[in-house]
N, CA, C, O and CB atoms as a CASP TS submission, in Angstrom:
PFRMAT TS
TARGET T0000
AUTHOR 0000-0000-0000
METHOD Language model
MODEL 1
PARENT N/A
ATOM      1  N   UNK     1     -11.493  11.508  -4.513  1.00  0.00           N
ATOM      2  CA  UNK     1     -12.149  10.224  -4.677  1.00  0.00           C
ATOM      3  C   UNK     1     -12.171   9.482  -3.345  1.00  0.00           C
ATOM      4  O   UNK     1     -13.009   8.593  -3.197  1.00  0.00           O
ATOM      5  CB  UNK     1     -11.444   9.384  -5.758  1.00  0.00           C
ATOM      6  N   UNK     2     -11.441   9.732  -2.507  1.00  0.00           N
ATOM      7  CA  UNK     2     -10.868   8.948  -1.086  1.00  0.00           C
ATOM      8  C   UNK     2     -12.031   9.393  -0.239  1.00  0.00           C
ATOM      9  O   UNK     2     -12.951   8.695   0.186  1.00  0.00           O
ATOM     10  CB  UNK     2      -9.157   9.506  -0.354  1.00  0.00           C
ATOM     11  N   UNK     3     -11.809  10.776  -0.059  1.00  0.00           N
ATOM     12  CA  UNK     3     -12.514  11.100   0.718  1.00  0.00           C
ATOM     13  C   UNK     3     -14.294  11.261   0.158  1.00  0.00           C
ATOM     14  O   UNK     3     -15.024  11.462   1.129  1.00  0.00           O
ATOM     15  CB  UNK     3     -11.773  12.233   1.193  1.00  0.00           C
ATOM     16  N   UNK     4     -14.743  11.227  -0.635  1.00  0.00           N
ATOM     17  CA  UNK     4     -16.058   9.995  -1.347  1.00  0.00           C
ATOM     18  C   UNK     4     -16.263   8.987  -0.849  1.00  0.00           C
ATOM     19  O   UNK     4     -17.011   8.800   0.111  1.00  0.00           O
ATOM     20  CB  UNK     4     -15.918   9.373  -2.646  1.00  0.00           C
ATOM     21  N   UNK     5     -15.607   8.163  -1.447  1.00  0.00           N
ATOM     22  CA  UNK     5     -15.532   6.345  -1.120  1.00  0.00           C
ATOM     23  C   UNK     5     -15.237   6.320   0.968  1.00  0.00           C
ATOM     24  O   UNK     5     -15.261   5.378   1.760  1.00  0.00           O
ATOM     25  CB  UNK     5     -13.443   5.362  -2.375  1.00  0.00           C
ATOM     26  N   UNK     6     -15.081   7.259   1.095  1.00  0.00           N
ATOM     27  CA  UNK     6     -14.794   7.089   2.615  1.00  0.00           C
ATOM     28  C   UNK     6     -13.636   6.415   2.608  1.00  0.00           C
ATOM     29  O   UNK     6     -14.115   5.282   2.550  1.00  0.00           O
ATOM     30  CB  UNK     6     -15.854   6.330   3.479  1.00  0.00           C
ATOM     31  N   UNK     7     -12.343   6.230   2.625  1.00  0.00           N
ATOM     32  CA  UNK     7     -11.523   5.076   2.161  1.00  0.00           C
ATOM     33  C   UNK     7     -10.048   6.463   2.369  1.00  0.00           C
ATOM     34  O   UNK     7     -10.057   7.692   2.446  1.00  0.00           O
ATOM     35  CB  UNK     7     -12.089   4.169   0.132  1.00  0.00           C
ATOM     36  N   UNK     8      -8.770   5.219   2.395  1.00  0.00           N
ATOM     37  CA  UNK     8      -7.474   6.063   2.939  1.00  0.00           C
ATOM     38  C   UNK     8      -7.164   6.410   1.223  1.00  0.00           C
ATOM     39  O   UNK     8      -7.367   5.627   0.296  1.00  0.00           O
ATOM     40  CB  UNK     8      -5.949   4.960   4.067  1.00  0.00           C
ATOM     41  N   UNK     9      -6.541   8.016   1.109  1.00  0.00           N
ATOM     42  CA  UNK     9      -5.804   7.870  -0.437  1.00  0.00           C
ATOM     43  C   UNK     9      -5.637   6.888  -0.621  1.00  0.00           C
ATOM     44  O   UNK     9      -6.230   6.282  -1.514  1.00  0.00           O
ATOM     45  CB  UNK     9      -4.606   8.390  -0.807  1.00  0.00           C
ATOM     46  N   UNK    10      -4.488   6.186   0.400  1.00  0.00           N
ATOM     47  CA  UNK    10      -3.841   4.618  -0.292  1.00  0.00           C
ATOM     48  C   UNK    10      -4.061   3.622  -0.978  1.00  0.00           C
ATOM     49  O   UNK    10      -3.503   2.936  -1.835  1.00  0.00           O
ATOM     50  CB  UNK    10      -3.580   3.919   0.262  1.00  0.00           C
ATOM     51  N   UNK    11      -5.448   3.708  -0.158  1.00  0.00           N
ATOM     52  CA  UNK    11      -6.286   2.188  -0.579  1.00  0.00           C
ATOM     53  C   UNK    11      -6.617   2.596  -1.860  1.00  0.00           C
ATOM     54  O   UNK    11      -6.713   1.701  -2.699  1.00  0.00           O
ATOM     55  CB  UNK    11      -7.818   1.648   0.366  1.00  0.00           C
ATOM     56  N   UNK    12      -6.859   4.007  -2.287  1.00  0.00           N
ATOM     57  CA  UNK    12      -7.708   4.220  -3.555  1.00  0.00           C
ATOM     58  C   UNK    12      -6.115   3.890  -5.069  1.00  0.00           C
ATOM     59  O   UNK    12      -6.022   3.329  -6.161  1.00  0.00           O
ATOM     60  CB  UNK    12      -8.619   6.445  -3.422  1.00  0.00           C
ATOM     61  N   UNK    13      -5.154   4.732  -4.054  1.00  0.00           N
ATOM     62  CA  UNK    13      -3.988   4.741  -5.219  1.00  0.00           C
ATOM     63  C   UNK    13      -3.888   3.128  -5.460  1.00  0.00           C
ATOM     64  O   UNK    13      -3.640   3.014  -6.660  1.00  0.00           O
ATOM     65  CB  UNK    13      -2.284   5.523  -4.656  1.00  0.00           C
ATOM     66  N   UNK    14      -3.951   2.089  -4.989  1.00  0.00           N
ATOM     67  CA  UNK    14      -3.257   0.634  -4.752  1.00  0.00           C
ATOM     68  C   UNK    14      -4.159  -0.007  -5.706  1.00  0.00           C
ATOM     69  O   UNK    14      -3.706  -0.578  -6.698  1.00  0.00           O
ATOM     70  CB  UNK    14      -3.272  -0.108  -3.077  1.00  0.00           C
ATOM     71  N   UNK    15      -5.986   0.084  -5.350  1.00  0.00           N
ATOM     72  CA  UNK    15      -7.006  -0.252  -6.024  1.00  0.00           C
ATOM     73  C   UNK    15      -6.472   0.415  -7.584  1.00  0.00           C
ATOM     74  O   UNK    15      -6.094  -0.442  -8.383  1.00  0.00           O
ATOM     75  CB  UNK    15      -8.442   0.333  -5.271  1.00  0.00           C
ATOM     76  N   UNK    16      -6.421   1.825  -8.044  1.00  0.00           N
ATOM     77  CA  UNK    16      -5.914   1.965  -8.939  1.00  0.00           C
ATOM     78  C   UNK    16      -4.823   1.589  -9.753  1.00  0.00           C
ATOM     79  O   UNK    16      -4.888   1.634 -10.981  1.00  0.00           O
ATOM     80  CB  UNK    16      -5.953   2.575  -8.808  1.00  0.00           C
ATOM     81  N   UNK    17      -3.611   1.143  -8.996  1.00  0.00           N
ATOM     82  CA  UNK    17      -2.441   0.227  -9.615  1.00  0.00           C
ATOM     83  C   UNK    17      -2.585  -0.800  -9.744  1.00  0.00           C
ATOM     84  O   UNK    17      -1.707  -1.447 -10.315  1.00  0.00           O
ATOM     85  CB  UNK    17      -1.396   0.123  -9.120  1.00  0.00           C
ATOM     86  N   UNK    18      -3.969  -1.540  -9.188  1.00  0.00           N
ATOM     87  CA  UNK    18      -4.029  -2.950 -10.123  1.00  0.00           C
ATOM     88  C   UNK    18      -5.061  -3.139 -10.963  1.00  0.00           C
ATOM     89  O   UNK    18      -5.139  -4.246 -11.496  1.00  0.00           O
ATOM     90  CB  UNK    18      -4.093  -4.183  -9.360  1.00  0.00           C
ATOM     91  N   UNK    19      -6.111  -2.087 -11.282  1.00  0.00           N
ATOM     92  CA  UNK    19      -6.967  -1.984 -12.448  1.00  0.00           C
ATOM     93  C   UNK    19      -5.659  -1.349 -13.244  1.00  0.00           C
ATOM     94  O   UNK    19      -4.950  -2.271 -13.650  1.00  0.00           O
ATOM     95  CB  UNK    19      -8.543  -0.982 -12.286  1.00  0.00           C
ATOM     96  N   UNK    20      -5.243  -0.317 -13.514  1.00  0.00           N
ATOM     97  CA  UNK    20      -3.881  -0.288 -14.702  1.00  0.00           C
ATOM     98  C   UNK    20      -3.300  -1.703 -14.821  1.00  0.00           C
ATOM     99  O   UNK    20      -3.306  -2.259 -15.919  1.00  0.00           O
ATOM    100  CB  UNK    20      -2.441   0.801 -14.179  1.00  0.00           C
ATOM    101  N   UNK    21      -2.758  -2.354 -13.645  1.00  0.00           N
ATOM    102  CA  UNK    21      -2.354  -3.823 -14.124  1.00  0.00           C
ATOM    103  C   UNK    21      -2.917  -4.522 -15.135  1.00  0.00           C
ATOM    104  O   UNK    21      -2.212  -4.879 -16.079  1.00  0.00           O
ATOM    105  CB  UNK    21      -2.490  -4.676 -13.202  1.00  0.00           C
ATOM    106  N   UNK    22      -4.252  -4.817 -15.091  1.00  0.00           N
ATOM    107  CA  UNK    22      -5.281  -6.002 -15.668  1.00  0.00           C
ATOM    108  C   UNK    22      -5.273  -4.815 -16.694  1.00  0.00           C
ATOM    109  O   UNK    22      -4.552  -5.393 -17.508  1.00  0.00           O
ATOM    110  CB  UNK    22      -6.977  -6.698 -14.733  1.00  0.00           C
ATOM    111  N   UNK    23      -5.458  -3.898 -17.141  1.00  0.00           N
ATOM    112  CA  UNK    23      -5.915  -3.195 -18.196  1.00  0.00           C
ATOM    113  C   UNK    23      -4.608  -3.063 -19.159  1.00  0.00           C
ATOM    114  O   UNK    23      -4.625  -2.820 -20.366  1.00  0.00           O
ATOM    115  CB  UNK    23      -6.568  -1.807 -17.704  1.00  0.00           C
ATOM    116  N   UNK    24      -3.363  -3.302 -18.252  1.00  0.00           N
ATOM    117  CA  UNK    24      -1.839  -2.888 -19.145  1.00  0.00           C
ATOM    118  C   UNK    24      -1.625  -1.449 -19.386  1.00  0.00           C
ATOM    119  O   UNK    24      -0.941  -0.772 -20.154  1.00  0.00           O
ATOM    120  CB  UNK    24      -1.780  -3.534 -20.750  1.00  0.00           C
ATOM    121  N   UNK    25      -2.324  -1.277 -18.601  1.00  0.00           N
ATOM    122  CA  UNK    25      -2.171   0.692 -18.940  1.00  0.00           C
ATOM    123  C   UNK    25      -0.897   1.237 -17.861  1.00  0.00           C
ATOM    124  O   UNK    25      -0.344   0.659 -16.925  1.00  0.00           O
ATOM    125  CB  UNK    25      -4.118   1.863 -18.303  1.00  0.00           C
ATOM    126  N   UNK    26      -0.719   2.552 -18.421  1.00  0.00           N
ATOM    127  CA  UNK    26       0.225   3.388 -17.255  1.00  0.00           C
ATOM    128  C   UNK    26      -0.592   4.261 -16.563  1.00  0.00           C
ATOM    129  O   UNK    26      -0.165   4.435 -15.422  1.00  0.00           O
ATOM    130  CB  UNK    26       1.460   4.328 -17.845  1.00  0.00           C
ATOM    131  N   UNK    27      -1.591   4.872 -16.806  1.00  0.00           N
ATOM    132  CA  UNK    27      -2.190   5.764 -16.226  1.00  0.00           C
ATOM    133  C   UNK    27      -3.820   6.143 -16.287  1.00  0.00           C
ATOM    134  O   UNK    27      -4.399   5.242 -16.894  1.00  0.00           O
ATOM    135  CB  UNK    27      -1.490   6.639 -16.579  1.00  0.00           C
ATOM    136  N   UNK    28      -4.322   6.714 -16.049  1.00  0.00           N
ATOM    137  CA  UNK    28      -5.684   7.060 -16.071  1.00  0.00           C
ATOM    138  C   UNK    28      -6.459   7.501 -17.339  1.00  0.00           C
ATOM    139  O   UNK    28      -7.659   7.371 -17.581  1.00  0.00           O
ATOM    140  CB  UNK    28      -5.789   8.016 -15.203  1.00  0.00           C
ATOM    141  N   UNK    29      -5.339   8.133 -18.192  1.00  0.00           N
ATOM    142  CA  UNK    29      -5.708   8.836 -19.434  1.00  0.00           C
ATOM    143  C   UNK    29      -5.618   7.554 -20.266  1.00  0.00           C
ATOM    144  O   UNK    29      -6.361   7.371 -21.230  1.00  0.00           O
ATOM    145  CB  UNK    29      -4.698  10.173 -19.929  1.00  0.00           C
ATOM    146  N   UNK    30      -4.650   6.630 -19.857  1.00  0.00           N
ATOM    147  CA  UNK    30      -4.709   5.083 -20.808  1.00  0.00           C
ATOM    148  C   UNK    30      -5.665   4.126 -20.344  1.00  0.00           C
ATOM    149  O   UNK    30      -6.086   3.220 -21.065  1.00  0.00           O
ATOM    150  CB  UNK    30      -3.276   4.175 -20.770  1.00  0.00           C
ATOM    151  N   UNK    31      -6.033   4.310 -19.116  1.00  0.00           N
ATOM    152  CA  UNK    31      -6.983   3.302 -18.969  1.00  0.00           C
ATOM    153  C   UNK    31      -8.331   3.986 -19.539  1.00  0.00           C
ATOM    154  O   UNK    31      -9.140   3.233 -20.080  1.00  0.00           O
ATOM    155  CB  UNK    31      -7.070   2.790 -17.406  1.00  0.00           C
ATOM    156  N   UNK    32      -8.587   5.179 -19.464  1.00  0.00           N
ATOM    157  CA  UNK    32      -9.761   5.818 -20.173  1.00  0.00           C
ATOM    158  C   UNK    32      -9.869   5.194 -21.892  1.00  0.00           C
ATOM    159  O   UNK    32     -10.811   4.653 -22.472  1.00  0.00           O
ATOM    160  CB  UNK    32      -9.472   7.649 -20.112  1.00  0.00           C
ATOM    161  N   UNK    33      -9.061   5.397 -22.167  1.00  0.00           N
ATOM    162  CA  UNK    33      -8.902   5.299 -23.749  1.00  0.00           C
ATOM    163  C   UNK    33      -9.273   3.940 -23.688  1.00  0.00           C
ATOM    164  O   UNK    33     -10.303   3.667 -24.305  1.00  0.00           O
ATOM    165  CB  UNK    33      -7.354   5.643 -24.533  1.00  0.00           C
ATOM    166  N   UNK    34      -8.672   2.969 -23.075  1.00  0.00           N
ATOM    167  CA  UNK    34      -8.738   1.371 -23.346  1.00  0.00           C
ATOM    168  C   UNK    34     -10.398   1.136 -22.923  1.00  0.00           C
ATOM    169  O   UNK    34     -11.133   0.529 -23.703  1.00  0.00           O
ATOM    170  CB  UNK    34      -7.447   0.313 -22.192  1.00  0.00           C
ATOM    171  N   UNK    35     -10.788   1.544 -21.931  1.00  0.00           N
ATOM    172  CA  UNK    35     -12.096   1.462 -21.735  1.00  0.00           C
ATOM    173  C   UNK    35     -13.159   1.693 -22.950  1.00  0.00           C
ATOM    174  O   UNK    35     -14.109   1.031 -23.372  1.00  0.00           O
ATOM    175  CB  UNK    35     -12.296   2.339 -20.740  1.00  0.00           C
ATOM    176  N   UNK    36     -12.546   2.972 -23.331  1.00  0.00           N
ATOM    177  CA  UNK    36     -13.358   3.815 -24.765  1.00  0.00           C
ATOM    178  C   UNK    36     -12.841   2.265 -25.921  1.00  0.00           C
ATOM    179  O   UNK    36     -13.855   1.989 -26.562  1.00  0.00           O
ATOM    180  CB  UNK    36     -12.236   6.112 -25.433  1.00  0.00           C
ATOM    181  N   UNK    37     -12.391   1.888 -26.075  1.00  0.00           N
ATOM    182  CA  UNK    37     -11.808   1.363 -26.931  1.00  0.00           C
ATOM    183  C   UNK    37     -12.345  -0.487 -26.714  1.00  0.00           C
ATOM    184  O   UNK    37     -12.393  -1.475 -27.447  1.00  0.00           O
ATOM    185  CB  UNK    37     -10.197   1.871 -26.742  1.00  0.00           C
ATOM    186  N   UNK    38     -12.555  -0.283 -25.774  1.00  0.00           N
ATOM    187  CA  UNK    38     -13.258  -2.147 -25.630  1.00  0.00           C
ATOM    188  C   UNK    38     -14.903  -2.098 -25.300  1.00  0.00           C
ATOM    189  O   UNK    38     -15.674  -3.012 -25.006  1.00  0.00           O
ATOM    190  CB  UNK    38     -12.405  -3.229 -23.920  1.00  0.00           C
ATOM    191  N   UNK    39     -15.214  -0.085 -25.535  1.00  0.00           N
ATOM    192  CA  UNK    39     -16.780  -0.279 -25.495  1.00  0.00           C
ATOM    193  C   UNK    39     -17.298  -0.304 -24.044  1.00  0.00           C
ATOM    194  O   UNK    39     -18.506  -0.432 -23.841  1.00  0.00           O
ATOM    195  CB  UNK    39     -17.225  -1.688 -26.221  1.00  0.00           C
ATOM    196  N   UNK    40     -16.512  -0.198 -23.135  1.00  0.00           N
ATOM    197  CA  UNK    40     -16.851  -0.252 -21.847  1.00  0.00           C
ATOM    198  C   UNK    40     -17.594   1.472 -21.181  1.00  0.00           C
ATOM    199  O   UNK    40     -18.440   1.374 -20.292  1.00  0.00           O
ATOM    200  CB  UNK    40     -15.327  -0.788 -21.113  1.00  0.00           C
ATOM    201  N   UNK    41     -17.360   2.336 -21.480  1.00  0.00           N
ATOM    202  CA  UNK    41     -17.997   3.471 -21.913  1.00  0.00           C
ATOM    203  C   UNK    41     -18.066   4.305 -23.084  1.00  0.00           C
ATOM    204  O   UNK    41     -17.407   3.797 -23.992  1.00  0.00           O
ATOM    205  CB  UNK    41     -17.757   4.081 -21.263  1.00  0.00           C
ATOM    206  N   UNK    42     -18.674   5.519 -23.451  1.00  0.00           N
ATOM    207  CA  UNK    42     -19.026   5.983 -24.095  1.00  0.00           C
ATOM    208  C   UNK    42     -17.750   7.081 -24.860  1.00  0.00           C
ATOM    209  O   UNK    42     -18.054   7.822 -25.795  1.00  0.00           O
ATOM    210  CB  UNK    42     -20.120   6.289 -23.478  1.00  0.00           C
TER
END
């Protein structure tokens, strides 16, 4: 994803630990679900 976005891992892991924040999730597989779950995708 880092090397995509052009961007350091870091920045991508950090950006990711505060969307889990606002979402209350632990991980990627929970923020997926919560997404699925408030209709935000499919």
């Amino acid at each position: 994803m880092a090397k995509q976005l052009v961007l350091a891992e870091g920045t991508v892991k950090l950006h990711l630990h505060h969307i889990y924040g606002k979402l209350q999730v632990k991980g990627r597989v929970h923020a997926i679900r919560k997404a699925r779950e408030m209709k935000w995708i499919p």
